[in-house]
C-alpha positions in Angstrom: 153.7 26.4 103.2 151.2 27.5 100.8 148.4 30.3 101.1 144.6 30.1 99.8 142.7 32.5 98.5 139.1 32.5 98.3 136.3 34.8 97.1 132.9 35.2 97.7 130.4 34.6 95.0 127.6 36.8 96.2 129.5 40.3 97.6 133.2 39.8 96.6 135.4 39.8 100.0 138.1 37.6 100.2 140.2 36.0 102.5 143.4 33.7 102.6 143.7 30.4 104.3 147.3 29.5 105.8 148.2 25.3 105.4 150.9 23.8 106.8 151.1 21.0 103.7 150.4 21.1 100.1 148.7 17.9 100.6 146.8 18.8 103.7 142.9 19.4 102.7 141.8 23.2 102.1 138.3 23.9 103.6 137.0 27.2 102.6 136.2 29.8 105.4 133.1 31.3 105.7 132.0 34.4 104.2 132.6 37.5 107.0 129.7 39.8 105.5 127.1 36.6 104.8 125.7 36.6 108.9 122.5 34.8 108.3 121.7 35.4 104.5 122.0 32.4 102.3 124.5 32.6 99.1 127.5 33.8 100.0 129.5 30.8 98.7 133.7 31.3 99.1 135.1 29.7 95.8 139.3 29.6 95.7 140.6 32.1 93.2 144.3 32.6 91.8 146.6 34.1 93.8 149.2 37.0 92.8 152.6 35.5 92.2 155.2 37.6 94.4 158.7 37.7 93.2 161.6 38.6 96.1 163.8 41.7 93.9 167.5 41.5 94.8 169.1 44.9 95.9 170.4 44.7 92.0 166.8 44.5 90.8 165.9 47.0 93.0 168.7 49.2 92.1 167.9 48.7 88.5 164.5 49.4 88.7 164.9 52.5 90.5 167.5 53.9 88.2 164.7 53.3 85.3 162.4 55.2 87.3 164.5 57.9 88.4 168.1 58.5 86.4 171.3 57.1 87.4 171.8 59.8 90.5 169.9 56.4 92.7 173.5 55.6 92.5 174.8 58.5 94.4 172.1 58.7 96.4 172.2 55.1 97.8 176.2 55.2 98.0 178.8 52.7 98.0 177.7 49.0 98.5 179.0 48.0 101.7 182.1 45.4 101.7 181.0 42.5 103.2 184.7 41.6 103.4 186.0 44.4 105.3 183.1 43.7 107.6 184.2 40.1 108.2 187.5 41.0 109.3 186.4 43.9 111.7 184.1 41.2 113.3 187.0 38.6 113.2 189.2 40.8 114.9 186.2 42.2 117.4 185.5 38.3 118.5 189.2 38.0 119.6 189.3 39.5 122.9 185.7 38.0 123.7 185.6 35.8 126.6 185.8 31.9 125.8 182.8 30.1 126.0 181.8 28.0 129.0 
């Protein structure tokens, strides 16, 4: 589900346009600012490329920023395990489903 991003020619405001398909046809929106003056033409631009960070980039990044105390600061990772079994052993005594 890609976004659009257009500019206008004449005074620069921008806005994104949501599709449902990569092949569905993108119409650009019309200018906000233009009202009745003639000009303001919205052309598609390039989008900024976003990049999800895992907690390990995110870790790392901040450790570069701020010294390896992030480490002691953020604490242990939690132990996704541990946390499988307390809900394994929670779910027990619910009741059955109907």
């Amino acid at each position: 589900m890609p976004f659009y991003e257009f500019s206008c020619a004449k005074c620069g405001s921008r806005e994104e346009v949501f599709v449902r398909s990569i092949s569905a046809p993108v119409t650009p929106p019309r200018c906000k600012s233009a009202g009745r003056e003639k000009g303001h033409e919205m052309r598609r631009i390039m989008s900024k490329v976003i990049r999800q960070k895992t907690l390990s980039d995110q870790i790392e990044e901040a450790e570069a920023k701020f010294g390896k105390e992030v480490n002691s600061a953020l604490g242990a990772t939690p132990d996704v395990g541990k946390l499988a079994r307390r809900y394994e052993s929670l779910s027990k005594d619910l009741p059955p489903e109907p």
